[in-house]
C-alpha positions in Angstrom: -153.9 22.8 119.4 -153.1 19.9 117.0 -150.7 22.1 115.3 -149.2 24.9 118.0 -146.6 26.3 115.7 -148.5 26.3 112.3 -151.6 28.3 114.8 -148.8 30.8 116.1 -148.0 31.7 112.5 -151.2 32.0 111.2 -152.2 34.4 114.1 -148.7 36.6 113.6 -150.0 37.0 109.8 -153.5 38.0 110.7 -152.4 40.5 113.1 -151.9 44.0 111.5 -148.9 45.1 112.2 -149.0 47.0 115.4 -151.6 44.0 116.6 -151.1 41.8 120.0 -152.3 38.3 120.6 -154.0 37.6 124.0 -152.4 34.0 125.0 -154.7 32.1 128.0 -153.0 28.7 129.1 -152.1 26.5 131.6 -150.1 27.8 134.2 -147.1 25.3 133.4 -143.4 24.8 134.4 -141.1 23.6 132.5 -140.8 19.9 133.8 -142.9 17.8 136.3 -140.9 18.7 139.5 -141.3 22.3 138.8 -145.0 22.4 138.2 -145.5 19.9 141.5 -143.0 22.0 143.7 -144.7 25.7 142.6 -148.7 24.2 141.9 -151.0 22.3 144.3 -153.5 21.4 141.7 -150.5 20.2 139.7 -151.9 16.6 139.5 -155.3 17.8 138.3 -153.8 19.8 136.0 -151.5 16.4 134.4 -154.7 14.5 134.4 -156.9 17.2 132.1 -154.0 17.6 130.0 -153.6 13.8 129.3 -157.2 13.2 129.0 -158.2 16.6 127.3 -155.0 18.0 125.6 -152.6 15.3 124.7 -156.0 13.5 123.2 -156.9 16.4 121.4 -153.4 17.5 119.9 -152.9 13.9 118.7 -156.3 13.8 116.6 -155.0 14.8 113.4 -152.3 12.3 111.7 -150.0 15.5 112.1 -150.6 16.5 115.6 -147.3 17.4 117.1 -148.6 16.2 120.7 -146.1 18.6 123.1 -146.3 16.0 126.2 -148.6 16.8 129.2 -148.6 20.4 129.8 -146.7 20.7 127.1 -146.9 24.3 126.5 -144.9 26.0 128.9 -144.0 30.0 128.3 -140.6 29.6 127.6 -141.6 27.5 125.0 -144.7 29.4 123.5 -142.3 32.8 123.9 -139.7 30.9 121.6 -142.5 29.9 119.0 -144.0 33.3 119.0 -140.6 34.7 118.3 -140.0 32.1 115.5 -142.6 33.2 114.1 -142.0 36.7 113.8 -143.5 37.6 116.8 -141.4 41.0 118.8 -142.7 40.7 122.3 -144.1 38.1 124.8 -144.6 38.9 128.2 -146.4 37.5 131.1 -149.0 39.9 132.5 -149.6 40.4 136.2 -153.2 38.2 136.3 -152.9 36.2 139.7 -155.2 33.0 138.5 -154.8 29.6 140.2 -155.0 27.4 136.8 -154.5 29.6 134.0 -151.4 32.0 132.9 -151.7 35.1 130.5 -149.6 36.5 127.3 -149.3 39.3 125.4 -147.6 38.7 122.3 -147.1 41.6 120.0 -145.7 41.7 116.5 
């Protein structure tokens, strides 16, 4: 996402008003140490977000380019609830790379 915040508002004002967003991502801490500690494909993780995602969120003049797994939950939970968002919780999906949200307005 070039733009993660402006994307997360657009979505809460789509949604009707009893709507929920499904939220697949990377399975990301909250700094390096804590995603090498808890993940073993931690460093295949850094290199597709360098490569694919920093690459990608810096293509438009206004990309806000988060950093290399940049978009941990406690971040994307705090966006979602700037943005008007009411609920974000993790749901119980055991998946090696990705982890999954539902958001709820």
């Amino acid at each position: 996402m070039t733009q993660p915040r402006q994307m997360i508002e657009d979505i809460n004002r789509m949604l009707k008003e009893d709507g929920s967003w499904l939220l697949v991502d990377i399975k990301a801490g909250n700094n390096l140490s804590e995603n090498v500690s808890k993940n073993p494909m931690a460093a295949l993780m850094y290199g597709i977000s360098v490569l694919s995602c920093m690459a990608s969120a810096l293509s438009d003049h206004n990309g806000e380019g988060l950093g290399t797994l940049g978009l941990p939950a406690s971040l994307a939970e705090d966006y979602a609830l700037q943005s008007g968002f009411t609920s974000f919780r993790k749901l119980d999906i055991s998946h090696s790379v990705n982890a999954f949200y539902e958001i709820k307005k």
